[in-house]
PyMOL CGO cylinders between C-alpha atoms (Angstrom):
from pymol import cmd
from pymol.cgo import CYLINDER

trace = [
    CYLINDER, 99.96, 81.30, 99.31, 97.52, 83.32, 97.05, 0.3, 1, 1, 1, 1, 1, 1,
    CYLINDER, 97.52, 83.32, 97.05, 97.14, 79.95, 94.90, 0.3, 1, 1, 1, 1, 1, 1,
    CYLINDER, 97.14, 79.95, 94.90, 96.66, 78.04, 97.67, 0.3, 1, 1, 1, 1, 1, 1,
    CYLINDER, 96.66, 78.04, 97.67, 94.10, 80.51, 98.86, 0.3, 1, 1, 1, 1, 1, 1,
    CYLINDER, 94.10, 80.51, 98.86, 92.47, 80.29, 95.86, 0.3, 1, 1, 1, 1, 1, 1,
    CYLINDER, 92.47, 80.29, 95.86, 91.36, 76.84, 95.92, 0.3, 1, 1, 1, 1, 1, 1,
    CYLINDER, 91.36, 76.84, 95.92, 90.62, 76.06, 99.17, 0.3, 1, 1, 1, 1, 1, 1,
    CYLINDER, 90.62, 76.06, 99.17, 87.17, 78.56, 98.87, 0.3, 1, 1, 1, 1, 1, 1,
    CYLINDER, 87.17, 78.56, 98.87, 86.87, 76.96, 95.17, 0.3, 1, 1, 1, 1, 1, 1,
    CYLINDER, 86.87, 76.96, 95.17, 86.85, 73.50, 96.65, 0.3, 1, 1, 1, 1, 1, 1,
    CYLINDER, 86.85, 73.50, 96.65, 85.18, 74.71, 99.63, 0.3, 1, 1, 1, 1, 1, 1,
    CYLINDER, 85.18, 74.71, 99.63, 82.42, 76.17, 97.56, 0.3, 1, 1, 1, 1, 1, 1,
    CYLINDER, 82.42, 76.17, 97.56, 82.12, 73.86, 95.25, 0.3, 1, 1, 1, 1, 1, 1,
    CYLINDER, 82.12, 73.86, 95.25, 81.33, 71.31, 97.85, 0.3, 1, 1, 1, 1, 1, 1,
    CYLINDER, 81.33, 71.31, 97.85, 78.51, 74.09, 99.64, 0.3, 1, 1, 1, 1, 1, 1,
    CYLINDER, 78.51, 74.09, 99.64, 77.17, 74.35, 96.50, 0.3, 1, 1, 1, 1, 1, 1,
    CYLINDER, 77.17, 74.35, 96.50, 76.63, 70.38, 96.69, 0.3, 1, 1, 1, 1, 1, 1,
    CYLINDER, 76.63, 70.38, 96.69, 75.73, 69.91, 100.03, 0.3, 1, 1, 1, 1, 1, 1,
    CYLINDER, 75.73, 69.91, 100.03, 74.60, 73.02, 101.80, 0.3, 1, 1, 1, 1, 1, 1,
    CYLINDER, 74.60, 73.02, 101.80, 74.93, 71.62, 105.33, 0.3, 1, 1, 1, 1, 1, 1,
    CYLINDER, 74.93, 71.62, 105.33, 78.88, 70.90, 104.74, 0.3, 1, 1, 1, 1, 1, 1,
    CYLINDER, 78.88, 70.90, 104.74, 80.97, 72.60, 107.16, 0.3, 1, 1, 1, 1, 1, 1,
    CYLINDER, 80.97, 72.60, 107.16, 83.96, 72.43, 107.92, 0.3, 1, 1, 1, 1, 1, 1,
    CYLINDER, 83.96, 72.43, 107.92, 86.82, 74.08, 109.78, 0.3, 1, 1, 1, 1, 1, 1,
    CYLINDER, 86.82, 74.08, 109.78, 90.05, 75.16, 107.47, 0.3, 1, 1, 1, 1, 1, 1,
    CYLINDER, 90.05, 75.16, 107.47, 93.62, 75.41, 109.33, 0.3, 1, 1, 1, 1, 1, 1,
    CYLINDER, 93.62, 75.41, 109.33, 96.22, 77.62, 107.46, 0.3, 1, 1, 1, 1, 1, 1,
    CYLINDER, 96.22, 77.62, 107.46, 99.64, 78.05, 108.86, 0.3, 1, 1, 1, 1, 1, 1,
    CYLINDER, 99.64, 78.05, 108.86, 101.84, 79.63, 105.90, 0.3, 1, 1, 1, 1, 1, 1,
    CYLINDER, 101.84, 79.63, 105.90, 104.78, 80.12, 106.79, 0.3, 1, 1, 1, 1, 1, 1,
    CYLINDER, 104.78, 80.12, 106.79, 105.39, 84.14, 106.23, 0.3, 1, 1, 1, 1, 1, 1,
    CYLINDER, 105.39, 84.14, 106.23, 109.24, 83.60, 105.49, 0.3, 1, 1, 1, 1, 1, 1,
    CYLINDER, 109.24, 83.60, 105.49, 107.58, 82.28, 101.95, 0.3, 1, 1, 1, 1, 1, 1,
    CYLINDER, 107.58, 82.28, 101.95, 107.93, 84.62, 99.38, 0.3, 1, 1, 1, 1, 1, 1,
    CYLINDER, 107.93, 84.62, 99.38, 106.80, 84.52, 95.30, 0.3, 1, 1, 1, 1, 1, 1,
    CYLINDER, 106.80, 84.52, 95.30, 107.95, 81.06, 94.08, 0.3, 1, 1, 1, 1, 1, 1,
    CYLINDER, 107.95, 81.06, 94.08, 107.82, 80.34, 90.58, 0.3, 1, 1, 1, 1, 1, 1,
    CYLINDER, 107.82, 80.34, 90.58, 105.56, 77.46, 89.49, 0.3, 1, 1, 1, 1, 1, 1,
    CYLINDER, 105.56, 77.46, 89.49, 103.38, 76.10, 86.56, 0.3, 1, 1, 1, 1, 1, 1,
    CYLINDER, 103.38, 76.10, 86.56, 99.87, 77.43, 87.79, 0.3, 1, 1, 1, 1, 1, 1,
    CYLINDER, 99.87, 77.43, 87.79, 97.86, 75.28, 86.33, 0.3, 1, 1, 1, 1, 1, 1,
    CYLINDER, 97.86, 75.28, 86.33, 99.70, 72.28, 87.05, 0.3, 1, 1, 1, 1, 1, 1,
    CYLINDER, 99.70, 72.28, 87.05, 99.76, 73.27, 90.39, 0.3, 1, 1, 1, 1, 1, 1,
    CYLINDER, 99.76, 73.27, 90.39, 96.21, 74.63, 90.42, 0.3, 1, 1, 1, 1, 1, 1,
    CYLINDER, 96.21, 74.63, 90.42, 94.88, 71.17, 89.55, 0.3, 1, 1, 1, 1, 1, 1,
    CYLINDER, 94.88, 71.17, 89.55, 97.24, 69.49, 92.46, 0.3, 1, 1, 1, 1, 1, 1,
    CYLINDER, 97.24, 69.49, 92.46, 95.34, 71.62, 94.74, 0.3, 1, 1, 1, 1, 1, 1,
    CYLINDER, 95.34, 71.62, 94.74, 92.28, 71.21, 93.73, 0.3, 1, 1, 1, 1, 1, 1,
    CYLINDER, 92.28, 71.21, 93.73, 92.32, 67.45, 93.36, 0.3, 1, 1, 1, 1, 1, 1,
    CYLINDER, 92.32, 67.45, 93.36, 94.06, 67.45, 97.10, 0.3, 1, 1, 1, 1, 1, 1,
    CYLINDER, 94.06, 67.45, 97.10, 91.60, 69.73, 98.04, 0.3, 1, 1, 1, 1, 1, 1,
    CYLINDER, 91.60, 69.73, 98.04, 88.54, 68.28, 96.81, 0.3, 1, 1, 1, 1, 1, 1,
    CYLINDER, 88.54, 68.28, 96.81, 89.53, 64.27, 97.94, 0.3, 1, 1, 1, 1, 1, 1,
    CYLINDER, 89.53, 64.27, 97.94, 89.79, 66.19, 101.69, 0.3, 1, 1, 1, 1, 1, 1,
    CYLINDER, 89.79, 66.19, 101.69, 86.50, 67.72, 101.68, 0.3, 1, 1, 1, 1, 1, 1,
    CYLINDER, 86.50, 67.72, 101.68, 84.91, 64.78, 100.01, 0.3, 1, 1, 1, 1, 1, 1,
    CYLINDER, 84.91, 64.78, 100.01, 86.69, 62.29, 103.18, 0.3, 1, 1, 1, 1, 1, 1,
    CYLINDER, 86.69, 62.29, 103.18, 85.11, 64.68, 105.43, 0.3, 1, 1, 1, 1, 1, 1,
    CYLINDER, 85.11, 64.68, 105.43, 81.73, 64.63, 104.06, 0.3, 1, 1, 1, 1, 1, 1,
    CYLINDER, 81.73, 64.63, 104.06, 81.81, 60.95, 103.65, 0.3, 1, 1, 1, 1, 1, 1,
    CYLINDER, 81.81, 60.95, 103.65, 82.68, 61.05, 107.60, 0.3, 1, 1, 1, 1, 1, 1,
    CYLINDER, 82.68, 61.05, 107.60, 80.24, 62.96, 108.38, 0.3, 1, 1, 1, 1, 1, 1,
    CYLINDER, 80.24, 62.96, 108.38, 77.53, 61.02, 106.88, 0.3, 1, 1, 1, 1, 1, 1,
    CYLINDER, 77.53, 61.02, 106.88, 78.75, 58.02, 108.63, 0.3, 1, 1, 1, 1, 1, 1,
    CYLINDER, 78.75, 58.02, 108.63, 79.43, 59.26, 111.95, 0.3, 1, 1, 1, 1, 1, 1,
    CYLINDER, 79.43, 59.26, 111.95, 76.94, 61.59, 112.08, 0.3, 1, 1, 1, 1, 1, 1,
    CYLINDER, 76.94, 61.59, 112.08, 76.45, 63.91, 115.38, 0.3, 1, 1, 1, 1, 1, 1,
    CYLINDER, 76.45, 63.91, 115.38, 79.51, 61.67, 116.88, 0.3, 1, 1, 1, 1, 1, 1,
    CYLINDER, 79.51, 61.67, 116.88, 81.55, 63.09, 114.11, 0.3, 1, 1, 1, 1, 1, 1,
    CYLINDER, 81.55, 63.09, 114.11, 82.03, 66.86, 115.95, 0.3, 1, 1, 1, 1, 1, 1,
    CYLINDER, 82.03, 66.86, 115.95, 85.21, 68.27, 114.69, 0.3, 1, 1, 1, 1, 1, 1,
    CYLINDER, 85.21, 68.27, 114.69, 85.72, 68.11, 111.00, 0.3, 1, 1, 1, 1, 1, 1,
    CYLINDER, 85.72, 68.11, 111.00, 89.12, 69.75, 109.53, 0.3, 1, 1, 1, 1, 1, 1,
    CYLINDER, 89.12, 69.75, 109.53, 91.40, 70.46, 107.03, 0.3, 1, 1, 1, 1, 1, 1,
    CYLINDER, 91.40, 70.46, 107.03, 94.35, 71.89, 107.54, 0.3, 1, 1, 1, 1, 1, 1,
    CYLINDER, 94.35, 71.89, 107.54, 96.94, 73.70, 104.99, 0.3, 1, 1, 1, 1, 1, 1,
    CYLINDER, 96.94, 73.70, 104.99, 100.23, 74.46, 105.81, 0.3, 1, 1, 1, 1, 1, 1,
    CYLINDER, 100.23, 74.46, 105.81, 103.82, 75.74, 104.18, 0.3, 1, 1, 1, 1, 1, 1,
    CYLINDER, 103.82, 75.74, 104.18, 107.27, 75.34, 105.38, 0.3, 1, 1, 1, 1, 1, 1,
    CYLINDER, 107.27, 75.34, 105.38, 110.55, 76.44, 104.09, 0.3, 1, 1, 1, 1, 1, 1,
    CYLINDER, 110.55, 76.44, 104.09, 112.77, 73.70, 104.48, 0.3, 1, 1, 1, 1, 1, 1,
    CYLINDER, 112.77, 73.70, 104.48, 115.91, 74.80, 103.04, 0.3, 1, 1, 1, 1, 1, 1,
    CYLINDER, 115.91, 74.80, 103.04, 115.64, 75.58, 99.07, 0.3, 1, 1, 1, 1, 1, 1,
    CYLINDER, 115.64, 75.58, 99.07, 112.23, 73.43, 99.37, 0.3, 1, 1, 1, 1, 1, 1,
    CYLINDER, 112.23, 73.43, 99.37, 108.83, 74.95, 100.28, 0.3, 1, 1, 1, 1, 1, 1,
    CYLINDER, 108.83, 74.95, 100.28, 106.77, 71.81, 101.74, 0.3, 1, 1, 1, 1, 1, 1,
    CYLINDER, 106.77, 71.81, 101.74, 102.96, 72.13, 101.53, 0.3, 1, 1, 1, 1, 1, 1,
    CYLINDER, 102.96, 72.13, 101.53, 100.81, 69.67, 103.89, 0.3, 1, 1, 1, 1, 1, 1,
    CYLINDER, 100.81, 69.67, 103.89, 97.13, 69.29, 102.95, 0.3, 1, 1, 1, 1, 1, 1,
    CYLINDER, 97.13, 69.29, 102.95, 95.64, 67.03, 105.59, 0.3, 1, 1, 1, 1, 1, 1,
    CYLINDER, 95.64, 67.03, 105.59, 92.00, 66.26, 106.77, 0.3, 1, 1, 1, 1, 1, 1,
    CYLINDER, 92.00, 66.26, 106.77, 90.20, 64.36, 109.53, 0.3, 1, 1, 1, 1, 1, 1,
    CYLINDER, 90.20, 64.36, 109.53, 88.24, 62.34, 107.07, 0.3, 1, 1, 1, 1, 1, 1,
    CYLINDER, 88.24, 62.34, 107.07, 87.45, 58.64, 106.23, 0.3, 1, 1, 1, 1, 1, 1,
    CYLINDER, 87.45, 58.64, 106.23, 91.04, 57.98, 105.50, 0.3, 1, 1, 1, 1, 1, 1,
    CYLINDER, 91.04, 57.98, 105.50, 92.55, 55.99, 102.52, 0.3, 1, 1, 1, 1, 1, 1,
    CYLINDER, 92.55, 55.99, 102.52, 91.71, 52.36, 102.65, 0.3, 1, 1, 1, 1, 1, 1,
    CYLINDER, 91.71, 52.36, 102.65, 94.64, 50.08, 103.32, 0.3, 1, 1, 1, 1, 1, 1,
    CYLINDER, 94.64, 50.08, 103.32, 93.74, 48.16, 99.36, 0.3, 1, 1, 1, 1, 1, 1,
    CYLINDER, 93.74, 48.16, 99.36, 93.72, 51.83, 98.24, 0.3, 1, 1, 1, 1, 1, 1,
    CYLINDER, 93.72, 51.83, 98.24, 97.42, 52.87, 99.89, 0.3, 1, 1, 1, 1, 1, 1,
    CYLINDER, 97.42, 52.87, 99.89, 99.56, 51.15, 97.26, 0.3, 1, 1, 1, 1, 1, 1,
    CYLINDER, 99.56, 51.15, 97.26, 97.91, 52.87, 94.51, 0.3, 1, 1, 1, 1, 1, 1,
    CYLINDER, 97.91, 52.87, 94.51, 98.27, 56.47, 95.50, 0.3, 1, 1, 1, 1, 1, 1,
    CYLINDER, 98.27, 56.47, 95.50, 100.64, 57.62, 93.00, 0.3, 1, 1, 1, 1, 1, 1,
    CYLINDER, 100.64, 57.62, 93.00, 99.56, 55.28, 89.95, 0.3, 1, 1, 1, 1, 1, 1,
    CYLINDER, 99.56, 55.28, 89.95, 98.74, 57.50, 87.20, 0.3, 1, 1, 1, 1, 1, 1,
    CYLINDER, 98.74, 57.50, 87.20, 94.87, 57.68, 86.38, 0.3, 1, 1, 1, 1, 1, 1,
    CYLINDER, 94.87, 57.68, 86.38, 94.32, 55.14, 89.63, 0.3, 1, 1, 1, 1, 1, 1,
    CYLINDER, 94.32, 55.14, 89.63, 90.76, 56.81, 90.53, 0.3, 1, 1, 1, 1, 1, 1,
    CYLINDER, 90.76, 56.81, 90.53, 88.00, 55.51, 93.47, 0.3, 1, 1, 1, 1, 1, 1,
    CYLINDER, 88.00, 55.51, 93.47, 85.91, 57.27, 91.75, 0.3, 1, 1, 1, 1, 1, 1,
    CYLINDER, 85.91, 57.27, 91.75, 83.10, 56.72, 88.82, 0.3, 1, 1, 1, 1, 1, 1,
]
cmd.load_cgo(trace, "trace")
């Protein structure tokens, strides 16, 4: 959870420090039955952020569509023991993931981006 901690308010920064106006309201339910896991850290670290930053970024995109209409912007985080698994759900209120897009979610190096 401290990981996970850690990169929402480095994503959430990072896009402040872009776009001062951004807000945006962050939903954590961690489960407290989670204890240390071990992980690779900065594999996982970069998982986060990229999840993290594509969430904010939907939002933002939203928001400069929808404008005023668009009054409840969120991203939620939360963990879940499911037996010897721990399941993390990033999910946001955003733009979404265009239906051309959907089949290319886990290509490797498959980018929208510039």
């Amino acid at each position: 959870h401290k990981l996970i901690d850690e990169y929402i308010n480095l994503s959430y920064h990072g896009m402040r420090a872009k776009n001062s106006n951004f807000n945006v309201k962050i939903e954590k339910d961690f489960d407290p039955g989670v204890k240390e896991i071990e992980v690779v850290g900065n594999d996982m670290s970069r998982v986060f952020l990229n999840l993290l930053n594509n969430a904010f970024q939907s939002i933002e995109e939203k928001q400069r569509k929808a404008g005023a209409a668009y009054n409840n912007p969120t991203v939620s985080v939360k963990t879940q023991i499911i037996g010897n698994y721990l399941r993390i759900k990033i999910r946001d209120n955003g733009t979404g993931i265009d239906e051309k897009n959907k089949g290319n979610i886990f290509t490797p190096f498959f980018t929208t981006k510039p």
